[in-house]
C-alpha positions as CSV (number, residue, x, y, z in Angstrom):
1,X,3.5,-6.3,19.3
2,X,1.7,-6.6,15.7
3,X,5.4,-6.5,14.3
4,X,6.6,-9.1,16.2
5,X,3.7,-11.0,15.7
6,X,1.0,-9.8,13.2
7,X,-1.4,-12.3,12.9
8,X,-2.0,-12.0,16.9
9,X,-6.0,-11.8,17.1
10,X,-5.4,-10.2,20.8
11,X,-2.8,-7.9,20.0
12,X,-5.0,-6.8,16.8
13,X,-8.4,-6.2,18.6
14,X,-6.0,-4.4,21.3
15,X,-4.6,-1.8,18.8
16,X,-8.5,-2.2,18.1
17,X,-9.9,-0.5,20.8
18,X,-6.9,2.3,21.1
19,X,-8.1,2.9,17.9
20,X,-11.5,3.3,18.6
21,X,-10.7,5.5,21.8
22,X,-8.7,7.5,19.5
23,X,-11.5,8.0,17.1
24,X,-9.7,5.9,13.8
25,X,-13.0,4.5,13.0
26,X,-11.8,2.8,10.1
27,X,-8.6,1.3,11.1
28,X,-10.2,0.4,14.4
29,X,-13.2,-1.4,12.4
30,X,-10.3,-3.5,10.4
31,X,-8.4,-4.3,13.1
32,X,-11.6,-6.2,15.1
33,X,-12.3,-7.8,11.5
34,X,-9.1,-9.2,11.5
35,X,-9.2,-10.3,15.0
36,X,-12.5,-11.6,14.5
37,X,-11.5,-13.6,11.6
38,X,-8.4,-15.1,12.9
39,X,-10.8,-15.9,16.3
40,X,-14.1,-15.8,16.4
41,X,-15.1,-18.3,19.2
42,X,-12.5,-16.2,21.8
43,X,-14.0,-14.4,24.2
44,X,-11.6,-11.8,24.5
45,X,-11.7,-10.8,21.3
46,X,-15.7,-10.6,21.2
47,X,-15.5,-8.7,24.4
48,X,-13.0,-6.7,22.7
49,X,-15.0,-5.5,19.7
50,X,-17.9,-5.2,21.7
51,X,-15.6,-2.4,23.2
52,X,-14.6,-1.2,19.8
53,X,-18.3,-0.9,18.8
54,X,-19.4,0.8,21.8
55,X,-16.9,3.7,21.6
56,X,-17.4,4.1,18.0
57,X,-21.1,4.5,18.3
58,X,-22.7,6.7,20.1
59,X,-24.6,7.6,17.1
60,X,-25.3,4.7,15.6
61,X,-28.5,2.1,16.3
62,X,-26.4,-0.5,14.4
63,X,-23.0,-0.2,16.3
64,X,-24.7,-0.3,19.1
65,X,-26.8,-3.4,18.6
66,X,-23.0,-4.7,17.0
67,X,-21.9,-3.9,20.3
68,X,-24.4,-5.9,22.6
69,X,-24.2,-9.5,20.4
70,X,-20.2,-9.1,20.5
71,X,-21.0,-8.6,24.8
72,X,-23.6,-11.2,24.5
73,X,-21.1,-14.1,22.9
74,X,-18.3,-13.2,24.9
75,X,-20.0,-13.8,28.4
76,X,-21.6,-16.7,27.4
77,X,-18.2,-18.5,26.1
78,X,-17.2,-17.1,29.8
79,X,-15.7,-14.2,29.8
80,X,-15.8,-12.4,33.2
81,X,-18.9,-10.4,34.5
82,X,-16.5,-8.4,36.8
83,X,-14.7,-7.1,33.9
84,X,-17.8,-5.7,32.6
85,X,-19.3,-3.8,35.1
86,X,-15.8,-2.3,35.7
87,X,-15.5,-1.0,31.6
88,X,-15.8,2.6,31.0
89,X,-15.1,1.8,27.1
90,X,-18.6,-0.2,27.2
91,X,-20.4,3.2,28.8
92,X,-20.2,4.9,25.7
């Protein structure tokens, strides 16, 4: 999808998170930049790298705490509750 249409902020912080799951911390930190940037009030996308922070760490006071703000934003601009309690990516 980013070759048909690279500058998509949802098909970035989507390759995001496969990233993430995949343990590419670096690309998967660029691509929810990017997202961010192009973004930043869309709830998707802050759930999104809330997800990308949560998998990526489980060691990591910081990510975490990245993690909870991004989760934070994204259900106050209204992203769904339900959604939440059913994401295993966010149980890391």
């Amino acid at each position: 999808l980013l070759e048909i249409a690279p500058h998509d902020p949802h098909a970035r912080a989507g390759r995001a998170v496969l990233h993430a799951r995949l343990g590419l911390r670096d690309s998967a930190h660029e691509d929810i930049r990017l997202a961010l940037a192009a973004a930043p009030a869309d709830p998707e996308v802050m759930y999104q790298a809330a997800c990308v922070h949560a998998l990526l760490s489980q060691h990591d006071a910081a990510g975490r705490k990245a993690a909870l703000a991004h989760l934070g934003r994204a259900l106050e601009r209204g992203f769904g509750h339900a959604e939440v309690a059913a994401d295993r990516d966010l149980s890391h």
